[in-house]
PLY file of the C-alpha trace (Angstrom):
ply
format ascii 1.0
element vertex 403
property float x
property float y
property float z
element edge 402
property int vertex1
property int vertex2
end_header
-79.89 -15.70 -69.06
-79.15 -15.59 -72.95
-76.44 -18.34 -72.36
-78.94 -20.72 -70.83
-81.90 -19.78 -73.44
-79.41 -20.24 -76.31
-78.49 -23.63 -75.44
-82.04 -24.93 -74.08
-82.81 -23.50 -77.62
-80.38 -25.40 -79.25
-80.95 -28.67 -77.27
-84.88 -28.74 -77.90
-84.40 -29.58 -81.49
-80.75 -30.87 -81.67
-81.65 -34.00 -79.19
-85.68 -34.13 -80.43
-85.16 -36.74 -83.27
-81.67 -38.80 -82.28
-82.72 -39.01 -78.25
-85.92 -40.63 -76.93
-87.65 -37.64 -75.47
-84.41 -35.41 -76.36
-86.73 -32.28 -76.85
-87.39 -32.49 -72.78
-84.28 -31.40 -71.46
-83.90 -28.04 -73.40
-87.78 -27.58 -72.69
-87.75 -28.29 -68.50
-85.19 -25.93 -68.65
-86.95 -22.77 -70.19
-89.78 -23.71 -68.39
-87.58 -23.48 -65.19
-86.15 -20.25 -66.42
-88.89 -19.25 -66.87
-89.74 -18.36 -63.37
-87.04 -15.85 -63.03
-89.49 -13.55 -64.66
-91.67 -13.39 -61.45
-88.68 -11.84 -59.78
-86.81 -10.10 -62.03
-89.88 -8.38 -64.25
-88.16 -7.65 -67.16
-89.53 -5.09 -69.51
-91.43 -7.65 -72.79
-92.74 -4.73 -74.76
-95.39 -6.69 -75.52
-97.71 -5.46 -78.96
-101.19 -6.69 -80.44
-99.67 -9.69 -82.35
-98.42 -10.79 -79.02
-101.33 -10.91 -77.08
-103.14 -12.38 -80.19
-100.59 -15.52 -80.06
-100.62 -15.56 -76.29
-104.92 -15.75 -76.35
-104.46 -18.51 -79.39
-102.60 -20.82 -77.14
-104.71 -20.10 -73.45
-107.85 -21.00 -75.81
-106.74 -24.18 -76.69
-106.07 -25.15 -73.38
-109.04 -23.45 -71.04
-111.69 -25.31 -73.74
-110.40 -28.39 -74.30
-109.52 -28.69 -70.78
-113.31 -27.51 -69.96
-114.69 -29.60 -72.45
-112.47 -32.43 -70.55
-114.24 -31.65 -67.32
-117.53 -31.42 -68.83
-117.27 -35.20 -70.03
-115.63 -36.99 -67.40
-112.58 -37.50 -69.19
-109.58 -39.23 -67.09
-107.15 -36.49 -65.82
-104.51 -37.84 -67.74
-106.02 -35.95 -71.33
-104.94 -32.81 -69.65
-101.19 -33.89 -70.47
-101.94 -32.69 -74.17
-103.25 -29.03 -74.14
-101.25 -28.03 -70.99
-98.20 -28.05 -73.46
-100.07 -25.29 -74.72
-100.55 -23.77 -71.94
-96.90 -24.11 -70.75
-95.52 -22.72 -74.02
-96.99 -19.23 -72.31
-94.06 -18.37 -69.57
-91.64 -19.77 -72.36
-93.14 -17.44 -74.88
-92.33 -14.18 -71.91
-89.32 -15.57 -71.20
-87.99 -15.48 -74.61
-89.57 -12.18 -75.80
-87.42 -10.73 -72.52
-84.20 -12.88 -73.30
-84.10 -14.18 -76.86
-81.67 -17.00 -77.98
-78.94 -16.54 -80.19
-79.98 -16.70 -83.82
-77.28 -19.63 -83.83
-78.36 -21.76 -81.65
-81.85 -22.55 -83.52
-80.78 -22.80 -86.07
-77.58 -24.67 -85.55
-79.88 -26.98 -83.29
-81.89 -27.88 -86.40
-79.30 -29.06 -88.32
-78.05 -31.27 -86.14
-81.24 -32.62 -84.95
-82.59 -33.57 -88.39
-79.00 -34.78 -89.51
-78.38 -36.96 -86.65
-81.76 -38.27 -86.67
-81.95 -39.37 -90.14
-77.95 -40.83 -89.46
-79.76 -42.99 -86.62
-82.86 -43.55 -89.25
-79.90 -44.88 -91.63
-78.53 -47.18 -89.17
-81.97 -48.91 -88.27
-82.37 -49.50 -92.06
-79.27 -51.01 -93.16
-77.92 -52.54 -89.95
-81.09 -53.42 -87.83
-82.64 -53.84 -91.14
-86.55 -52.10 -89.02
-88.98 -52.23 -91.99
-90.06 -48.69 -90.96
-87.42 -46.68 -89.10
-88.31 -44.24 -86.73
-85.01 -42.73 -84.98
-85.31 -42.12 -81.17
-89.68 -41.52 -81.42
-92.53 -43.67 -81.17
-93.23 -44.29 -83.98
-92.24 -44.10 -87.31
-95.38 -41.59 -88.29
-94.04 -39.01 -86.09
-90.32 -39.29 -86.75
-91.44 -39.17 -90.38
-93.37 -35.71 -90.11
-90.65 -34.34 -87.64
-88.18 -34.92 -89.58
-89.88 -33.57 -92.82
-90.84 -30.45 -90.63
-87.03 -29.69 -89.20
-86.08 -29.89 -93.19
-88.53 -27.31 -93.90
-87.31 -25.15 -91.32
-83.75 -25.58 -92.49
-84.95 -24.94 -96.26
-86.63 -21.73 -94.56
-83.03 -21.02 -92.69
-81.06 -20.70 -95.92
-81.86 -16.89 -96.27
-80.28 -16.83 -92.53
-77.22 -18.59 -93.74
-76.59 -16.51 -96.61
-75.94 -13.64 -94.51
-73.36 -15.10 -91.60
-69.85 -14.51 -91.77
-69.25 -17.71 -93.48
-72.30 -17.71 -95.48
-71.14 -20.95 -97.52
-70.16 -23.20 -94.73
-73.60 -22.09 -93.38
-76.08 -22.23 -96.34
-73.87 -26.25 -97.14
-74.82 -27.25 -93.52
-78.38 -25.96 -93.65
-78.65 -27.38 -97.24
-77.54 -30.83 -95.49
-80.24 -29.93 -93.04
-82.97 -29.87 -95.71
-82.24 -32.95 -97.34
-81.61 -35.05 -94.42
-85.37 -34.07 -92.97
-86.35 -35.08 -96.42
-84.94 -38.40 -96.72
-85.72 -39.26 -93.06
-89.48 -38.60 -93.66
-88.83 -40.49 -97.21
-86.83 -43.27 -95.59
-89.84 -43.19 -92.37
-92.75 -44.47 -95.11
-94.56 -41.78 -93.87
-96.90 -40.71 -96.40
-98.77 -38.39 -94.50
-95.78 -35.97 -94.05
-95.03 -36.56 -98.33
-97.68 -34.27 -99.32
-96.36 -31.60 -97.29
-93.64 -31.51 -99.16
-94.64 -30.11 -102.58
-96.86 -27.41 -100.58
-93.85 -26.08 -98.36
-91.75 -26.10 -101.81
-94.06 -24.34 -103.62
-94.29 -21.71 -100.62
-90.77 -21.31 -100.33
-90.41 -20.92 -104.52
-93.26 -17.97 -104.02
-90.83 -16.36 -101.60
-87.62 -16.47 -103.35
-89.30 -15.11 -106.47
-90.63 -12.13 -104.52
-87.62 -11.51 -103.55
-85.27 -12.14 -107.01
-87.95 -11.21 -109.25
-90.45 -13.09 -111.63
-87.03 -14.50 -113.88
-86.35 -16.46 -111.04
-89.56 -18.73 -110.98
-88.29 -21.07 -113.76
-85.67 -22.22 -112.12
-86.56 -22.47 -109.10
-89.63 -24.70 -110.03
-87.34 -26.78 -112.00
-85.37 -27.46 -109.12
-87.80 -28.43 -106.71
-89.68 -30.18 -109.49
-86.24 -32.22 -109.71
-86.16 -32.90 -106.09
-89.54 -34.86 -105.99
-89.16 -36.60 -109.18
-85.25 -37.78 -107.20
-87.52 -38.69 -104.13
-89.36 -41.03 -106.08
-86.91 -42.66 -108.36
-84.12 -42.75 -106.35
-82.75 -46.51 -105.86
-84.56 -48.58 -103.06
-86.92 -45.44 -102.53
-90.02 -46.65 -100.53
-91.73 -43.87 -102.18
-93.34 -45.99 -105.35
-93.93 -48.80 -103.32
-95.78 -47.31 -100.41
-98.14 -44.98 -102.89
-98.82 -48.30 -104.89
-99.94 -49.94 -101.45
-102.18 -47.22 -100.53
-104.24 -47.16 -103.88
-104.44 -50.72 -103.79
-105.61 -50.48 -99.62
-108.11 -47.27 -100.42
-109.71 -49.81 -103.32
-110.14 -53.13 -101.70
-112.27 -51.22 -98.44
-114.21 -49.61 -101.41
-114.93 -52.60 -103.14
-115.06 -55.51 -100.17
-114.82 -53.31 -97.11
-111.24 -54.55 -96.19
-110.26 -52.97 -93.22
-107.21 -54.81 -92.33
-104.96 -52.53 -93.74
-103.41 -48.76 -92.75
-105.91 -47.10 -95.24
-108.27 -49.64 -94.29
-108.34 -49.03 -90.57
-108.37 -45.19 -91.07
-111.50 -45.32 -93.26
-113.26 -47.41 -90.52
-112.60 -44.71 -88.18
-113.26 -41.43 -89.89
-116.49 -43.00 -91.28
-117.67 -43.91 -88.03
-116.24 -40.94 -86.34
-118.03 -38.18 -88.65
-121.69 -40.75 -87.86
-121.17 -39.99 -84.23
-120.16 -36.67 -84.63
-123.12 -35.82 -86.10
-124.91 -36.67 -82.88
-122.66 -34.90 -80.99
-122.44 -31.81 -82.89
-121.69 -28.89 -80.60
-120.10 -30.32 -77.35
-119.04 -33.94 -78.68
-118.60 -37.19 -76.97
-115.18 -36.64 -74.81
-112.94 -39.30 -74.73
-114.64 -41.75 -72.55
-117.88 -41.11 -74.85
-115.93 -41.84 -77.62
-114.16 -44.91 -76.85
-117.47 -46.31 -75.23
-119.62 -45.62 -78.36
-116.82 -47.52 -80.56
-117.12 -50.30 -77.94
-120.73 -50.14 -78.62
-120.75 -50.16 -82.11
-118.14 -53.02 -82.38
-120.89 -55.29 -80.08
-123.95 -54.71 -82.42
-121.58 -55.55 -85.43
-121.18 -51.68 -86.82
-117.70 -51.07 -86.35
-114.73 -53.34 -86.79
-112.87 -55.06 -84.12
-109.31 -53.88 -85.79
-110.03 -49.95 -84.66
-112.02 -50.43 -81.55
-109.60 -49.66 -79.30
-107.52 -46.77 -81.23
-107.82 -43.69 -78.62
-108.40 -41.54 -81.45
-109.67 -41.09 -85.23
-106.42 -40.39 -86.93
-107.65 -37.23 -88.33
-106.95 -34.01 -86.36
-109.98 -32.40 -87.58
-112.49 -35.79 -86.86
-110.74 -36.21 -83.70
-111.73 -32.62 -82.23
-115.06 -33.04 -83.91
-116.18 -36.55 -82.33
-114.90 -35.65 -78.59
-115.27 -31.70 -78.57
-117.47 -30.66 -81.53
-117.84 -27.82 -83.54
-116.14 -25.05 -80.67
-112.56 -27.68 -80.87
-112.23 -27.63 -84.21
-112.63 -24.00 -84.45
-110.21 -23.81 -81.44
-107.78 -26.13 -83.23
-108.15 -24.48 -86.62
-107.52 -20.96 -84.23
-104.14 -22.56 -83.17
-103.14 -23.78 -86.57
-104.01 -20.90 -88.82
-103.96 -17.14 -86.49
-99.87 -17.90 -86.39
-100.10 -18.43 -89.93
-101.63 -15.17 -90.42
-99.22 -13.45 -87.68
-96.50 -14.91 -89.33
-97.66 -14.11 -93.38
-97.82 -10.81 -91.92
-94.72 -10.19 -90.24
-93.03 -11.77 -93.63
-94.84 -9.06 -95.64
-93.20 -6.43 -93.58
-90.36 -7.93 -92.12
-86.33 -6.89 -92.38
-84.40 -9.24 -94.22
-82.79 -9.86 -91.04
-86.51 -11.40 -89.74
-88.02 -13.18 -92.48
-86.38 -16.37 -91.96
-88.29 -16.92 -88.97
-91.33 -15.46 -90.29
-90.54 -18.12 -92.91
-90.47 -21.02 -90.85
-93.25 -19.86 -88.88
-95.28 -20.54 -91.66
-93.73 -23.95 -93.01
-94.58 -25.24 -89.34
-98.46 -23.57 -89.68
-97.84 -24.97 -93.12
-97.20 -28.28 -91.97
-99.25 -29.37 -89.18
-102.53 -29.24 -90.58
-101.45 -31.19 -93.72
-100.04 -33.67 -90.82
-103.34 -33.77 -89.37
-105.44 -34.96 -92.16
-103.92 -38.63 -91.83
-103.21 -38.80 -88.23
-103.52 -37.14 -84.88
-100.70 -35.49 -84.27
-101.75 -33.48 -81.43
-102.91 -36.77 -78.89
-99.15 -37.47 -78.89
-96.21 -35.80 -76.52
-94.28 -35.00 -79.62
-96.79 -33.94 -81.43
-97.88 -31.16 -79.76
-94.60 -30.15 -78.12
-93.51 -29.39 -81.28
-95.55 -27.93 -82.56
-96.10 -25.21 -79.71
-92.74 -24.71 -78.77
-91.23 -23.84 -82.22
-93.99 -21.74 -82.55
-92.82 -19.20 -79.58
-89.75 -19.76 -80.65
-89.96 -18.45 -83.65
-92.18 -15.89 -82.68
-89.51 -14.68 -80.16
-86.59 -14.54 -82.86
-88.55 -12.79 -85.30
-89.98 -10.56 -82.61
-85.99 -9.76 -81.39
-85.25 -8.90 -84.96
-87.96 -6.42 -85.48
-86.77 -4.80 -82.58
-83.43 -4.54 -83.80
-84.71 -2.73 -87.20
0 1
1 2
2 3
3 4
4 5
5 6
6 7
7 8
8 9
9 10
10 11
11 12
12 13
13 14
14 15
15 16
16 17
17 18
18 19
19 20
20 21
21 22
22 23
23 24
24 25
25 26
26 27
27 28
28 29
29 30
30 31
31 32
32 33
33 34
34 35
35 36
36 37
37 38
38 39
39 40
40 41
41 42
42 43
43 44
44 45
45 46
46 47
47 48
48 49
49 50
50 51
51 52
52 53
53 54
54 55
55 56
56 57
57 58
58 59
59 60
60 61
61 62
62 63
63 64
64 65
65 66
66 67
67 68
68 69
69 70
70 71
71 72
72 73
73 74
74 75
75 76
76 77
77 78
78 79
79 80
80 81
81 82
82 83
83 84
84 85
85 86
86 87
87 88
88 89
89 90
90 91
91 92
92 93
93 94
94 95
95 96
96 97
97 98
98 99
99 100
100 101
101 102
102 103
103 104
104 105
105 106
106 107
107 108
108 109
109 110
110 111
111 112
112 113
113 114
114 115
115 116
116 117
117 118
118 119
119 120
120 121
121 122
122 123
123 124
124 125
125 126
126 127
127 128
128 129
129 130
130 131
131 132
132 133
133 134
134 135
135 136
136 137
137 138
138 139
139 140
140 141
141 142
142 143
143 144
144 145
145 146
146 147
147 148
148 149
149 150
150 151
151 152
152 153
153 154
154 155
155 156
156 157
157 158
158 159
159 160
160 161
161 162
162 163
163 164
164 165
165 166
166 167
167 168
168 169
169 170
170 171
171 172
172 173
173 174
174 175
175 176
176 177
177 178
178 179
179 180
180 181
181 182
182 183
183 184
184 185
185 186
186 187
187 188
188 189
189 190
190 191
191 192
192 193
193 194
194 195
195 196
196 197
197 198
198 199
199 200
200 201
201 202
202 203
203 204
204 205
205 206
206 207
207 208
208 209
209 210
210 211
211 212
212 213
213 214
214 215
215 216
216 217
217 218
218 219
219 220
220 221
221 222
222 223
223 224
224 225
225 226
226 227
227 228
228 229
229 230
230 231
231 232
232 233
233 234
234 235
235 236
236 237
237 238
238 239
239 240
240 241
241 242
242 243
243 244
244 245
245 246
246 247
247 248
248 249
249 250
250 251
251 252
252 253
253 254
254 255
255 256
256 257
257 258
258 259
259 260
260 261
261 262
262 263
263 264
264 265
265 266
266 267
267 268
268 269
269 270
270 271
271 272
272 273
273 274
274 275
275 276
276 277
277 278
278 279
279 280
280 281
281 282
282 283
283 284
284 285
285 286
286 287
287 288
288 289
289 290
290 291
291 292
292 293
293 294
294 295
295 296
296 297
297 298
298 299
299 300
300 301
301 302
302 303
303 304
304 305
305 306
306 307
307 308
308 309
309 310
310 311
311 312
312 313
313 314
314 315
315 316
316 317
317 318
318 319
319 320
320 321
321 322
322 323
323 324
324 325
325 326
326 327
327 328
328 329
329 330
330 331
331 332
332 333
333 334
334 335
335 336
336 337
337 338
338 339
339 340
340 341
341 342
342 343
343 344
344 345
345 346
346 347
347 348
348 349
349 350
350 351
351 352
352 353
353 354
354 355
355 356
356 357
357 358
358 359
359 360
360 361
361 362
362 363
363 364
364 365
365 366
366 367
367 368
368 369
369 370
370 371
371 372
372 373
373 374
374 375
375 376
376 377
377 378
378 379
379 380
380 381
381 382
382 383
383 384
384 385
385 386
386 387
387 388
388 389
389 390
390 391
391 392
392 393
393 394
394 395
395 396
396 397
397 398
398 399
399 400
400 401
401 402
């Protein structure tokens, strides 16, 4: 059973960016594992911290699928949250048979490298305008990608420490900056600003651990990095932060909304007004798409965002269909990791606080993703960000145990 966790392991993230739906194999095959734990009952050990996660992730599913019910909503929302749910037996099933430190992170690397290889090729060959690997869509590539780099930037501690600790910290290295130019490369702004955050994070950890002296140069070097990122040759970084300023100031001064910035300001605005009348339970789904339908009759609402399915804002999104009880349920499965994991990194072996590291760039991440879109409506979205979650949470859990 540690063969065939290690390599589902390693196929969830190695196949996620260069293969359309690549995460699925590794996943339908934990999930299938899985249910060796109803006849086999291993001993899981399981603490507080555990349960905390476990109730985290059965919240997010029991009210938003309640809330679903309550509204009418078509069956088909349930797709979303029962990732969450899912990620449960994969959580046990790891805790009792953990995956080969390896395998993640040897999955990483090759996920984020081949997918910014394939992001390469539909730049320079295909000549796409906005490449987006084997996703959707280039939004989501773009903050994958960014978020596998951050994991690899978290894995360098792990590499340091292998057997061939060079060859390892190169390829993870390789890792980081490949996650960084495919979100760069992607035109992905949203996923840009969690870049300096997860730096600055990761330059608070190495000083604690090398001592104040340190600080200098590691700022300089990450300072270095963004200042590359946005002066490099053909870098779409200058361009695409000169388009948004001049989008965000033609809806302020003529109400342009046929634009990216444009079409997102027309929806939060109109989703915090109906919000407001919806306040503790929301509108659901079907509420919400036929109040925009309304408003776009009487004139209120542009025609270019009536038929989005949701507000491009995590946040608005769970406010406007499930009110004030979803976003503290979403803001409960963004930020009790993040204090599970902060916690665990305070305390941790050395052995353990990569993954307590990358724990946090991923609770770190998503809700910096989810101020400029909704990352949790999609399938990727959501799968990863659950699914890394109990992953790491497994790993780090399996090295505690070891101290």
């Amino acid at each position: 059973m540690l063969g065939l966790t290690s390599v589902s392991v390693f196929l969830f993230s190695a196949l996620a960016l260069a293969v359309g739906s690549g995460y699925s194999l590794g996943l339908v095959a934990l999930l299938l594992a899985s249910t060796w734990l109803l006849w086999k009952r291993p001993k899981l050990g399981l603490q507080k911290q555990d349960y905390l996660l476990i109730g985290v992730l059965l919240l997010y599913f029991l009210f938003y699928t309640a809330n679903m019910l309550f509204h009418g909503d078509p069956t088909r929302e349930l797709d979303m949250p029962l990732r969450a749910l899912l990620a449960v037996p994969v959580l046990l099933l790891l805790l009792a048979y953990p995956p080969r430190p390896t395998a993640w992170w040897a999955g990483i690397a090759a996920g984020v490298i081949a997918g910014a290889a394939l992001c390469v090729w539909q730049l320079t060959v295909l000549h796409q305008l906005r490449p987006q690997a084997a996703t959707s869509n280039a939004i989501h590539y773009g903050n994958v990608s960014m978020l596998l780099g951050m994991f690899s930037l978290a894995g360098l501690d792990w590499a340091s420490r292998q057997k061939r600790p060079y060859a390892w910290s190169l390829l993870m290295g390789l890792a980081c900056l490949a996650g960084i130019g495919g979100s760069i490369l992607s035109g992905s702004r949203g996923g840009w600003i969690a870049l300096p955050v997860c730096l600055t994070i990761f330059a608070i950890y190495r000083c604690r651990k090398q001592g104040k002296h340190y600080i200098c140069s590691v700022l300089l070097l990450l300072g270095g990095l963004l200042v590359t990122t946005y002066f490099i040759p053909h870098s779409p970084v200058p361009e695409r932060m000169a388009t948004a300023i001049a989008e965000l100031k033609k809806f302020e001064h003529n109400g342009d909304v046929n634009s990216s910035v444009g079409e997102r300001m027309e929806m939060w605005n109109n989703a915090v007004v109906m919000s407001s009348q919806h306040i503790w339970l929301g509108m659901g789904r079907s509420g919400y798409m036929a109040q925009k339908k309304a408003l776009t009759a009487e004139g209120k609402m542009s025609m270019a965002v009536r038929d989005y399915t949701n507000a491009h804002n995590d946040y608005l999104d769970a406010m406007v269909k499930r009110g004030i009880p979803g976003v503290l349920a979403l803001l409960a499965l963004f930020f009790v990791p993040m204090a599970l994991f902060v916690q665990a990194l305070r305390s941790a072996t050395p052995a353990a606080q990569p993954y307590a590291l990358g724990g946090i760039m991923l609770c770190t991440c998503y809700p910096i993703f989810g101020l400029t879109t909704s990352s949790l409506t999609l399938n990727i979205g959501i799968i990863m960000l659950v699914f890394p979650l109990v992953i790491l949470w497994a790993m780090l859990r399996q090295q505690q145990r070891n101290a």
